[in-house]
Legacy VTK file of the C-alpha trace (Angstrom):
# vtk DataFile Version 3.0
C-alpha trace
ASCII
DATASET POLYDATA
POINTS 374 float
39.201 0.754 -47.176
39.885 1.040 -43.232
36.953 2.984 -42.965
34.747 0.260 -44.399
36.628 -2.606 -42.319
35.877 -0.695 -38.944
32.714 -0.243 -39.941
31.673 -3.660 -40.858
33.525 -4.758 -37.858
31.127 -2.538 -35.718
28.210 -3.992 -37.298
29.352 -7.419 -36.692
30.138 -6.786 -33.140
26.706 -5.099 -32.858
24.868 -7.889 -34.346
26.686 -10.167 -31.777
26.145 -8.464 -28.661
21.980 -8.043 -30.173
21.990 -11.579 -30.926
23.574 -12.111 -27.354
21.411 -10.122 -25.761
18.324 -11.655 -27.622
19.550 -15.303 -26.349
20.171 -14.283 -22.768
16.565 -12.963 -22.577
15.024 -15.998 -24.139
16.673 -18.254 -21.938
16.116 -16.120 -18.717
12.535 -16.166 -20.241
12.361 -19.854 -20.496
13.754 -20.315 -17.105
11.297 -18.031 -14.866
8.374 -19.522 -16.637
9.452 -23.277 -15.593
10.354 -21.652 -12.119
6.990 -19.759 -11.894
5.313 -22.973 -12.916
6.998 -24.736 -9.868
5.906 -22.520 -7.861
2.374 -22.011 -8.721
1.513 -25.639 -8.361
3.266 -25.585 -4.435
1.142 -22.619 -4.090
-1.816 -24.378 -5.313
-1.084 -27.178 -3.218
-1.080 -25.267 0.177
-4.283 -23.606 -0.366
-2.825 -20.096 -1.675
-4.816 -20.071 -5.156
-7.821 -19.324 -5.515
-9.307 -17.183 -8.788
-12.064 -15.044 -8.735
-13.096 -13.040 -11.722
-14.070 -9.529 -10.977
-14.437 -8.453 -14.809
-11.415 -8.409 -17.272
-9.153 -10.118 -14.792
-9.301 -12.452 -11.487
-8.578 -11.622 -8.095
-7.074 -14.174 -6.182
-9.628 -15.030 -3.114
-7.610 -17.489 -0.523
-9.261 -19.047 2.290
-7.978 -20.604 5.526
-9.700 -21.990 8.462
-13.431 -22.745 9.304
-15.832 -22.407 6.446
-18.575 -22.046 9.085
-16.470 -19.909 11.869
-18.345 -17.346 14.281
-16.822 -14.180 11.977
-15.469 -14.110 8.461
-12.072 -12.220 8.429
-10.939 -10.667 5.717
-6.652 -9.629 5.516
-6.048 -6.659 2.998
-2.175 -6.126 1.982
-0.081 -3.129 2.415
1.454 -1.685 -0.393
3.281 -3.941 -2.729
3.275 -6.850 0.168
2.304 -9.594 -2.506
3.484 -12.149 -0.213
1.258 -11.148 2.242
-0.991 -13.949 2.606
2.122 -15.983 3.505
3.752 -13.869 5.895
0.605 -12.977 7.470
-0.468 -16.691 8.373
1.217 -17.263 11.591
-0.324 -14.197 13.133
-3.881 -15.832 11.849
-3.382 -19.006 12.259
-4.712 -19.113 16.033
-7.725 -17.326 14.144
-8.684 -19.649 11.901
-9.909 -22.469 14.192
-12.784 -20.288 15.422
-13.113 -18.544 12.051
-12.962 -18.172 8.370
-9.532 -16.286 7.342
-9.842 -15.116 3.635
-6.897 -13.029 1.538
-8.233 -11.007 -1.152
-5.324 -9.878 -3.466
-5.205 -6.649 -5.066
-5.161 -6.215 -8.950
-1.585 -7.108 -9.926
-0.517 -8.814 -6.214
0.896 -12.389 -6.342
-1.323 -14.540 -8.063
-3.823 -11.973 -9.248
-4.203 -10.705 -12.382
-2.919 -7.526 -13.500
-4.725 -4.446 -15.095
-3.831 -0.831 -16.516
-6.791 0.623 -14.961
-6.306 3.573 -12.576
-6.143 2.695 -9.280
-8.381 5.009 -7.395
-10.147 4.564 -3.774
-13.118 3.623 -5.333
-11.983 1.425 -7.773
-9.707 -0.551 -5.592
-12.586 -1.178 -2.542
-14.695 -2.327 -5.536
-12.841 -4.502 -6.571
-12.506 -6.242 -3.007
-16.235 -6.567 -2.735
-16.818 -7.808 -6.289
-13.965 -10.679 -5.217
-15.510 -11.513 -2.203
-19.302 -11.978 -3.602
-17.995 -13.689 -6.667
-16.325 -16.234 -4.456
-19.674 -16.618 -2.776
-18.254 -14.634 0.639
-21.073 -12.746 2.294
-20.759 -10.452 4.358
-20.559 -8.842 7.198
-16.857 -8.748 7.187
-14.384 -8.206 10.271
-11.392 -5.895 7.685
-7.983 -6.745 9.049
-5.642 -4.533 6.905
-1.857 -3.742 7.181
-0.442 -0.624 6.164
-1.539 1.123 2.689
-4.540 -1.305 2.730
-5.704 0.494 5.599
-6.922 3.273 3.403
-9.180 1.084 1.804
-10.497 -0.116 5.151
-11.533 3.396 6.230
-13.553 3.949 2.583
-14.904 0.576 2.951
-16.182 1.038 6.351
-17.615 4.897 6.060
-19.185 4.113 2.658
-20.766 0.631 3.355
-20.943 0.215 6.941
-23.431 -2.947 6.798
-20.966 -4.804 5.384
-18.183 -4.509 7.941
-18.608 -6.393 11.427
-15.516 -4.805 12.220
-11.857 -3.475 11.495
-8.337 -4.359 12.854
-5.603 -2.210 11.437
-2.881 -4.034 12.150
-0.538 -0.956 11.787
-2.132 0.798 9.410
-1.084 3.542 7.172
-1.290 6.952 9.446
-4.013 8.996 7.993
-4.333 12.627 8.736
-5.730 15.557 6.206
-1.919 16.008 4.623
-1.212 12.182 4.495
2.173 11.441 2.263
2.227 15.396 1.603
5.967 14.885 2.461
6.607 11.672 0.485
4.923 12.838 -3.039
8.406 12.634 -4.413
9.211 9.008 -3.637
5.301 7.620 -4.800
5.821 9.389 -7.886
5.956 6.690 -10.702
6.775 7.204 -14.726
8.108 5.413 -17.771
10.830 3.802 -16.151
8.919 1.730 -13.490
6.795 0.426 -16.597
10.480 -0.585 -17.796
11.229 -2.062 -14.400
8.196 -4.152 -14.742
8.149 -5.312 -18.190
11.778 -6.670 -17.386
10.263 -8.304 -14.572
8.069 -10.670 -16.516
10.758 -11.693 -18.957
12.753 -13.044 -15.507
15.237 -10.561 -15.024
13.821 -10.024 -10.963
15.188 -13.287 -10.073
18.878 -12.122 -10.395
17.816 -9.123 -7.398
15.278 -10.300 -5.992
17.045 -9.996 -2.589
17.603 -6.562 -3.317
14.144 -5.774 -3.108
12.535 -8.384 -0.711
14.493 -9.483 2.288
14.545 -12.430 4.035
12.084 -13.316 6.640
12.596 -13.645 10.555
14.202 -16.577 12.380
10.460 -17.635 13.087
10.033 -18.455 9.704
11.146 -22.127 7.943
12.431 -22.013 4.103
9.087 -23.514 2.878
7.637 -20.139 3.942
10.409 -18.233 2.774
10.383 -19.668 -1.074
6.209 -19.425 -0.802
7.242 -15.631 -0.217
9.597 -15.011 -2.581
7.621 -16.824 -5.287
4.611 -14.137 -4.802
7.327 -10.843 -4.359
8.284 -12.193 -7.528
5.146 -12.241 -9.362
3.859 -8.853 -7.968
7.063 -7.375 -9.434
5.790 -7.756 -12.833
2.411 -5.852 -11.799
1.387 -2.509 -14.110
-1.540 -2.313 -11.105
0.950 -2.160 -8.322
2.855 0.929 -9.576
-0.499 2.729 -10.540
-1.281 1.988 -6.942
1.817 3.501 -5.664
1.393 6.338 -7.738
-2.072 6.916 -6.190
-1.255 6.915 -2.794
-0.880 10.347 -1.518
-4.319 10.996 -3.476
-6.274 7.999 -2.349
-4.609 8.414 1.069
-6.184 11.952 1.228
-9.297 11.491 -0.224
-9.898 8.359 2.389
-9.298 10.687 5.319
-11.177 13.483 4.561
-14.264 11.134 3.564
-14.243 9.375 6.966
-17.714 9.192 8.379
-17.583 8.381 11.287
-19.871 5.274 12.974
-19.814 2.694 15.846
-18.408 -0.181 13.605
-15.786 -1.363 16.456
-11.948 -0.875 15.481
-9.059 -2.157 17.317
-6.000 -0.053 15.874
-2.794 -1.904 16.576
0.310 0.405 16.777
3.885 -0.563 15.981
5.451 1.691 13.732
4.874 4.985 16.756
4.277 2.337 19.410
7.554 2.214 21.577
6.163 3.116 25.303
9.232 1.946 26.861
12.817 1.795 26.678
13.012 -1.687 27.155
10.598 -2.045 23.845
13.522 -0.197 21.768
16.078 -1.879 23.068
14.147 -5.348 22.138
13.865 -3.810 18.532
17.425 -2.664 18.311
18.514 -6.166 18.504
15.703 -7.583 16.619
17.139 -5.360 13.593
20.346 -6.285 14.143
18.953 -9.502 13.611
17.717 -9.134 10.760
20.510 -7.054 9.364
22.637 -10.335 10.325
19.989 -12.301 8.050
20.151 -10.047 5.280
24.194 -9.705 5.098
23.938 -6.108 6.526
27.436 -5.412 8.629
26.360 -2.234 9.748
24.840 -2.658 13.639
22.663 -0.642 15.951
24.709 -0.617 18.991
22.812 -0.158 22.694
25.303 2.103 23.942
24.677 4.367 20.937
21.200 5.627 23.223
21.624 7.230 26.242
18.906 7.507 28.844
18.022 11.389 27.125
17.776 9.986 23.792
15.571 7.262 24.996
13.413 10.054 26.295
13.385 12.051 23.726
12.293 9.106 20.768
9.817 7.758 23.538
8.474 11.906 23.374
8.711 11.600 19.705
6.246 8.308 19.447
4.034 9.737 22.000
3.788 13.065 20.210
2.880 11.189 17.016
0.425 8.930 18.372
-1.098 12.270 20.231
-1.410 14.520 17.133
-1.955 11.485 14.748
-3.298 8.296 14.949
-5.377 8.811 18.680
-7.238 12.227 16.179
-6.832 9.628 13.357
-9.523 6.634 15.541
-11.608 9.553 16.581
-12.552 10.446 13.179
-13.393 7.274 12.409
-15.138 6.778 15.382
-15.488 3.638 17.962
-11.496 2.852 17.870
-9.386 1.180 20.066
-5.424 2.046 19.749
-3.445 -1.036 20.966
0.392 -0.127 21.336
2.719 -3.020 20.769
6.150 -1.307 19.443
7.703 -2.991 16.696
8.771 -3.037 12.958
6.263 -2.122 10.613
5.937 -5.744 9.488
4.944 -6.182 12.980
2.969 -9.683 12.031
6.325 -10.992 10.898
8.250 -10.173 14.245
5.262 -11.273 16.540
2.912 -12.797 15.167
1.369 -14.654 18.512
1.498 -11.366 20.241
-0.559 -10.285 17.455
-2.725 -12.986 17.270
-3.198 -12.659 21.199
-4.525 -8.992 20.646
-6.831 -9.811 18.206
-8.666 -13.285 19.879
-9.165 -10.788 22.535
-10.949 -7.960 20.326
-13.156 -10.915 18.843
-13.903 -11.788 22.650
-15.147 -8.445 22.975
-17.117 -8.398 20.049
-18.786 -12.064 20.560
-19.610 -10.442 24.631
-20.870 -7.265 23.135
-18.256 -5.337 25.152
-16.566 -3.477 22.570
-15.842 0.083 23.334
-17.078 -0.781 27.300
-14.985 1.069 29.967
LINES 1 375
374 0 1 2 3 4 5 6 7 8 9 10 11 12 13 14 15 16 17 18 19 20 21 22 23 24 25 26 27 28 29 30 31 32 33 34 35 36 37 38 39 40 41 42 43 44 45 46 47 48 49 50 51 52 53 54 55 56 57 58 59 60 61 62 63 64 65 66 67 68 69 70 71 72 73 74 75 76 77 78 79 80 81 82 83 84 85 86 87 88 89 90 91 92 93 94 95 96 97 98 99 100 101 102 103 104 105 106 107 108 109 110 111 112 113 114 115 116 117 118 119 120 121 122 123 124 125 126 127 128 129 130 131 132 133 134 135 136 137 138 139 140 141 142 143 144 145 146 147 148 149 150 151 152 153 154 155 156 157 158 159 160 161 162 163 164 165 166 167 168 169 170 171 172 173 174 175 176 177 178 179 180 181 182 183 184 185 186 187 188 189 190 191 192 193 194 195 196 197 198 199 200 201 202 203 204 205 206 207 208 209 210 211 212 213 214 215 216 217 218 219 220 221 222 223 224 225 226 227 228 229 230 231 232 233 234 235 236 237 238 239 240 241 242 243 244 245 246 247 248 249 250 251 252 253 254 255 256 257 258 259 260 261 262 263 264 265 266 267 268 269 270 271 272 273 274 275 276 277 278 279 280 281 282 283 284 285 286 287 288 289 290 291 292 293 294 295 296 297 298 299 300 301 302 303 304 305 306 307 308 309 310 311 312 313 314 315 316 317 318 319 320 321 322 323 324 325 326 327 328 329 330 331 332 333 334 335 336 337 338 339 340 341 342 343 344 345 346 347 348 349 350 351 352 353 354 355 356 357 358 359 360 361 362 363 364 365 366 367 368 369 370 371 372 373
């Protein structure tokens, strides 16, 4: 008789804790879908959505600036950066008066729809120039991609050339002939970031999102922040996104290698390897601290932790990589300019008018015809 009592006290506590579990997930449900709601229709009010169907699914095509501007700029996102076309806007912002500023976002970014297809090079760049002719966008194009979405830049340029005005890689992804051979492990993707996802879009990424997607600078105002978090959020829940990752080495590769090279002007702005002094790493040792501080990080970067031989030897370090990397990197390509401004990676974020500056200047150029002039 004991036996049967703990057993049909098991089962009751089992049905409990199911029908708990069933009732926390509705109502987390419930709640992200009001929330994403909310924040759909701020994000429709500030310009941010804009739907373009490419085939089973829309991309979402936002445009800032001047419809009829001298060149039509278009940003491209780096890996998982769904929020890009918000943190990107105060580095194009002093580009938009002068031009057209358009955000294409990737299957399964922000407010785009998402897709199981395979993510491949060609797939991807396809989809960008379906997106940008559906939403009545001609070209030619001036690229300006960050990161990962500077893979897709190179294809696009060597395999339609007469569509691209020009390219700023605004810290692109370093591409060489064994790209990511060293990272395979962490781009590797399985059942469990499927899991991830699917957990995602029932709500459940609202309770970490600040685990995943930090705060912004000081420059930033809480309008911009929430407009940032609301697309991290969405792209969470993206099947596309973790196809992507799980593409990267490959597509990363494959762009490299099928580089051919022409005189479309590029303007290659380095951050990530672009420390030339030891003034710029001091300036980004506190700017981290910074936005440790931000983030609730105790742990600090101290200045007296680099002596003037350490300093040397990172400075050698950067130099090195921008010597056996990214300077081979532009000659493949072919007509490149390398611009060094050291910073974080998210170098648009930390300074964005230093940015902008850099880039008004390359348009100068181009509008002159002095591009690639000594």
């Amino acid at each position: 008789m004991k036996k049967r009592s703990v057993g049909k006290v098991a089962i009751c506590v089992f049905i409990i804790l199911l029908a708990a579990t069933a009732l926390f997930t509705s109502g987390t449900f419930i709640f992200h879908s009001i929330k994403r709601n909310e924040e759909i229709a701020v994000l429709k009010e500030k310009g941010y959505y804009n739907p373009v169907s490419v085939g089973d699914y829309c991309l979402n095509v936002a445009k800032f600036g001047n419809e009829n501007g001298a060149h039509t700029i278009v940003g491209m996102a780096g890996l998982g950066a769904g929020d890009f076309p918000v943190g990107m806007r105060q580095m194009t912002k002093p580009l938009e008066e002068n031009n057209l500023v358009v955000f294409v976002d990737r299957a399964g970014y922000g407010l785009s729809g998402d897709t199981n297809n395979e993510m491949t090079l060609e797939y991807i760049v396809e989809d960008y120039r379906k997106a940008l002719r559906n939403a009545g966008i001609e070209a030619p194009y001036i690229l300006m991609p960050h990161s990962i979405g500077g893979v897709y830049a190179s294809y696009w340029a060597s395999q339609y050339p007469d569509e691209i005005e020009a390219v700023v890689f605004v810290d692109g992804s370093q591409l060489s002939a064994n790209a990511f051979e060293d990272d395979e492990r962490y781009y590797a993707v399985g059942f469990g970031n499927r899991v991830l996802a699917v957990l995602a879009k029932l709500g459940f990424s609202r309770y970490v999102l600040r685990n995943y997607f930090y705060h912004y600078p000081d420059n930033f105002t809480e309008e911009e922040q929430y407009l940032g978090d609301a697309l991290a959020l969405m792209t969470f829940e993206s099947f596309a996104q973790i196809a992507e990752t799980g593409m990267c080495p490959t597509n990363s590769r494959d762009a490299f290698n099928g580089i051919i090279t022409n005189d479309v002007p590029k303007l290659y702005i380095c951050s990530s390897w672009g420390f030339e002094t030891k003034e710029d790493i001091f300036e980004h040792i506190k700017w981290i601290n910074r936005q440790m501080e931000i983030n609730g990080l105790s742990k600090e970067l101290g200045l007296t932790d680099y002596d003037d031989e350490t300093i040397s030897q990172i400075l050698d370090e950067y130099k090195n990589a921008r010597d056996e990397i990214i300077y081979p990197y532009a000659e493949k390509m072919g007509n490149c300019k390398v611009v060094c401004l050291g910073g974080d990676h998210m170098i648009y974020e930390q300074k964005p008018k230093e940015c902008a500056e850099i880039v008004l200047g390359f348009l100068s150029e181009l509008d002159n015809g002095t591009v690639g002039v000594q």
